[in-house]
N, C-alpha and C positions, 0 to 999 in steps of 0.2 A: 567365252566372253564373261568377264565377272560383272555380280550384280553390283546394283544401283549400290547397293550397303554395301559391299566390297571399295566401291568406287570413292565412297563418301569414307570409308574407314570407320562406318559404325555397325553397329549388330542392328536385326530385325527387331529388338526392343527400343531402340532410342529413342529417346521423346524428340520434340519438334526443337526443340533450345539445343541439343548434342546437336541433331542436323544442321542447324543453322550454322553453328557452332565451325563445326567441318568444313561446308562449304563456303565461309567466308574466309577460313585458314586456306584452304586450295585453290579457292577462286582468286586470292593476290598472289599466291606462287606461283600458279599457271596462266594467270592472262595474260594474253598477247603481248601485251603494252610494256612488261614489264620483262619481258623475254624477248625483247629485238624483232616482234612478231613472225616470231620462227612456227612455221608448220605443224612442229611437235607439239608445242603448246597451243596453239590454236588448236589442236584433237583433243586436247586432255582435258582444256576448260570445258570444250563443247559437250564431254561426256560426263563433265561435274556439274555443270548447268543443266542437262540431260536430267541426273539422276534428283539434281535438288527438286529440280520442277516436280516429277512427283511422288518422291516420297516428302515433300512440304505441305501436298495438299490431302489432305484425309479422304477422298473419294478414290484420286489416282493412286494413292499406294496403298489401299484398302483392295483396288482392281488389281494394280502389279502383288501385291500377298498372296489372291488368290489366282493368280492365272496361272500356275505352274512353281513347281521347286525351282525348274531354271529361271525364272525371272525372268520374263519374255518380255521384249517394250510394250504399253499397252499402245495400243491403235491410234488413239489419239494422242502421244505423246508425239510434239513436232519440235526441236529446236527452232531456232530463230535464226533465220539467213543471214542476218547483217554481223551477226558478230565474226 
């Protein structure tokens, strides 16, 4: 499973502006809306909105840094069902 930084296409150094950055470029490629609401993209946003969530927020990817080399999701990271 590749990490969150994998996902986003940025290294473990990125400031929060490259993150943004990323997942605004990914997040119109791959949402739903914009792809016939096909399946595939519906996983791919879900796992780019996944990984902005926290590596955006300084405590959740301060937790995902240190939980593991593999980048384990942290516990409380939940997507959102509606999308």
């Amino acid at each position: 499973m590749p990490s969150y930084y994998e996902i986003l296409g940025v290294g473990p150094e990125a400031s929060l502006d490259e993150i943004k950055r990323s997942f605004r470029s990914l997040a119109m490629k791959h949402h739903p809306d914009k792809n016939k609401n096909s399946e595939e993209s519906r996983q791919k946003f879900m796992k780019i909105l996944e990984a902005y969530q926290v590596l955006s927020d300084d405590n959740s990817r301060r937790t995902y840094d240190g939980s593991s080399t593999t980048h384990e999701r942290p516990p409380s990271c939940t997507p959102p069902a509606d999308i």
